[in-house]
C-alpha positions in Angstrom: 102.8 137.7 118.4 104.7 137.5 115.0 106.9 134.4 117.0 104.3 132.8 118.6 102.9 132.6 114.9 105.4 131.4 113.6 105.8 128.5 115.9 101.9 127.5 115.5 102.7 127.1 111.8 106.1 125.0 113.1 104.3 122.6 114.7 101.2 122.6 111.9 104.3 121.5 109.3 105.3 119.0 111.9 102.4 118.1 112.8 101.4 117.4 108.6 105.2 115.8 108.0 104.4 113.6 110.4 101.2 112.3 109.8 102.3 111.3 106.0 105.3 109.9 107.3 102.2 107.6 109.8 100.8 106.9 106.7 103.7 105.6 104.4 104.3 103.4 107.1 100.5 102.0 107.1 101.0 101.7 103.2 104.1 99.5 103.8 102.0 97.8 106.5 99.3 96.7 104.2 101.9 96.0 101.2 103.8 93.9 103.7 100.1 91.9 104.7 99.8 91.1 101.2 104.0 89.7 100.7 104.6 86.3 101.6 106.4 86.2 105.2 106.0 83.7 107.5 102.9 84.8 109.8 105.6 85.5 112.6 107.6 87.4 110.4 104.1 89.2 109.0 103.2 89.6 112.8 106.3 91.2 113.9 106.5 93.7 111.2 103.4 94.7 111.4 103.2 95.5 115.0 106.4 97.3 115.1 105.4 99.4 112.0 102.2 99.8 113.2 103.4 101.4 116.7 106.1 103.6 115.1 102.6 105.1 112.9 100.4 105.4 115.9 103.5 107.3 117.7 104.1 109.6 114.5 101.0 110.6 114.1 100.6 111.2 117.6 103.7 113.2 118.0 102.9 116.7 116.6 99.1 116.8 117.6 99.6 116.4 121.8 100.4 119.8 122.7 101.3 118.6 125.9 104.3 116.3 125.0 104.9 117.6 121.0 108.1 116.0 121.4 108.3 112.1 122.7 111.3 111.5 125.1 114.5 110.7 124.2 115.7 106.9 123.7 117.4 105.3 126.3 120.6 105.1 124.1 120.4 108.8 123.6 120.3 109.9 127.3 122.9 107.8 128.2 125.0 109.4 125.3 124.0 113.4 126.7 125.3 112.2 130.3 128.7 111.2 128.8 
C-alpha cells in the first residue's frame, strides 16, 4: 500500500509541476499578444505555445496515457 501511495503523490507533484509549467506558458502567451510581432509571427507563437500548455496540462491528469509518447527523434535514437 505504502508504494502505491507513494506513486499517487508522484503523479499529484507531476501532475501540479506541470500545470504551472501550462501556465507560465499562457503568461508568456498573453505577454507575447501584447509585444509587437508581425501578426504571423504573433500567430505562430501563440499556437505553438498554446499546444505545448494544453499538452502539459494534460499530461499528468489522463491516467490512461500520464506519459505522452516519445518524439519521433527519440525512438529512432532507442532503435540505434
Amino acid at each position: 500500500m505504502a508504494l502505491a501511495d507513494d506513486l499517487k503523490a508522484g503523479i499529484a507533484a507531476l501532475d501540479a509541476e506541470t500545470t504551472r509549467v501550462g501556465q507560465r506558458i499562457d503568461a508568456l502567451v498573453a505577454r507575447l499578444a501584447q509585444g509587437t510581432l508581425s501578426d504571423a509571427e504573433k500567430a505562430e507563437v501563440m499556437a505553438a505555445l498554446t499546444a505545448e500548455a494544453d499538452r502539459l496540462k494534460v499530461l499528468g491528469t489522463d491516467p490512461s496515457a500520464p506519459v505522452p509518447p516519445p518524439s519521433p527523434a527519440l525512438q529512432a535514437a532507442r532503435r540505434k
